[in-house]
C-alpha positions in Angstrom: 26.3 33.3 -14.4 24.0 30.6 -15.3 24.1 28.9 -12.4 22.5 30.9 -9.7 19.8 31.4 -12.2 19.4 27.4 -12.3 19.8 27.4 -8.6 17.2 29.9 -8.2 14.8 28.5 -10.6 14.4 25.4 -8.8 14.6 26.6 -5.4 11.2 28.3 -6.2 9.9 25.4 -8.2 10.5 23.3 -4.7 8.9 26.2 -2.6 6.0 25.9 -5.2 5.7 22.3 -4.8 5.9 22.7 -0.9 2.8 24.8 -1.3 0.6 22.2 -3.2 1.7 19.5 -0.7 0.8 21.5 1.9 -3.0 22.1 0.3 -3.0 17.7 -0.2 -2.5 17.7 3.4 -5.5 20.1 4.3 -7.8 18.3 1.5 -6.6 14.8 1.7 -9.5 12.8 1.7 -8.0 9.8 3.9 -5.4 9.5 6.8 -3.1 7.8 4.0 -3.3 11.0 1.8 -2.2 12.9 4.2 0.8 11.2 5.3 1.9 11.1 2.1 1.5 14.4 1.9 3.8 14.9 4.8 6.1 12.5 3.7 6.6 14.3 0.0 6.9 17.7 2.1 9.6 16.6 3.9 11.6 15.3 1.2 10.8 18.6 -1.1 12.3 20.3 2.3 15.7 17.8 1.8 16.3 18.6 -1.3 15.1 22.6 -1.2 17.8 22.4 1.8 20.4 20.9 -0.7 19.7 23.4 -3.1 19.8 26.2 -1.0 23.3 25.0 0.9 24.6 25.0 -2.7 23.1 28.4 -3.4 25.1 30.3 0.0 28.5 28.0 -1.1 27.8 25.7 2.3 28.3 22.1 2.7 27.5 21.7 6.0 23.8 22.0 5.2 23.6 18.8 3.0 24.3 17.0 6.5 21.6 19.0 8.2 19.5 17.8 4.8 20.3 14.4 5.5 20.0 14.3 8.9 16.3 15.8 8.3 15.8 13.0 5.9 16.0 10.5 8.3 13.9 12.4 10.8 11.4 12.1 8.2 11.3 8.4 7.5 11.1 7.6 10.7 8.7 10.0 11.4 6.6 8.4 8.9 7.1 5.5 10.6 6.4 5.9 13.1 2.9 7.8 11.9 1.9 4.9 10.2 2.2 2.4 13.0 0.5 4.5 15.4 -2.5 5.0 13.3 -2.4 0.9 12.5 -1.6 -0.3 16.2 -3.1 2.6 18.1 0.1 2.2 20.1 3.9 2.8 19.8 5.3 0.4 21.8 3.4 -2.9 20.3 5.4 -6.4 20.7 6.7 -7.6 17.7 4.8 -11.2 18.9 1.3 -8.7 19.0 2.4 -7.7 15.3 2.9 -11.3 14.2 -1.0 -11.9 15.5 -2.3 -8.9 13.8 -0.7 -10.4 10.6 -1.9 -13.6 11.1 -5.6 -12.5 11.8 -5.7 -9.8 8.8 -4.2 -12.7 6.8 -7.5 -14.8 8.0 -9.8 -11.7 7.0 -8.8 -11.6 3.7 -9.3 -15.2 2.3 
């Protein structure tokens, strides 16, 4: 009996924390901010997933969590090297000259 309780308690705490990630996204005051705020939504939406697959007695849907958990780190990824190279496809020999040069910058 206490179960479903438990189950339902933290499905809305999830659904809550969903929201205020959400509201990061909209008021993130840099690009980084808001990727992480996308990042941490997708991985409240794995385990919410989880949760919920336990909640209807289905298994199947921790593979569709997983599944959307890798989606999301690559995703992120993918994100993140867009906004630093302007450019998906960027050699990895153009990567080790964009390393070398911000190493320059620094010192």
């Amino acid at each position: 009996m206490i179960t479903p309780i438990l189950d339902f308690g933290i499905a809305i705490v999830l659904a809550i924390s969903m929201v205020l990630m959400i509201s990061r996204l909209f008021i993130g005051p840099t690009l980084y901010d808001r990727v992480l705020a996308v990042n941490s939504f997708g991985t409240k939406t794995v385990l919410f997933l989880a949760v919920f697959s336990l909640m209807v007695g289905r298994g199947d849907g921790l593979d569709i969590a997983l599944l959307y958990a890798l989606i999301n780190f690559i995703a992120t990824i993918a994100i993140l090297k867009f906004f630093r190279y302007r450019s998906l496809d960027v050699a990895l020999s153009q990567m080790a000259l964009r390393r070398a040069l911000d190493g320059e910058e620094d010192q």
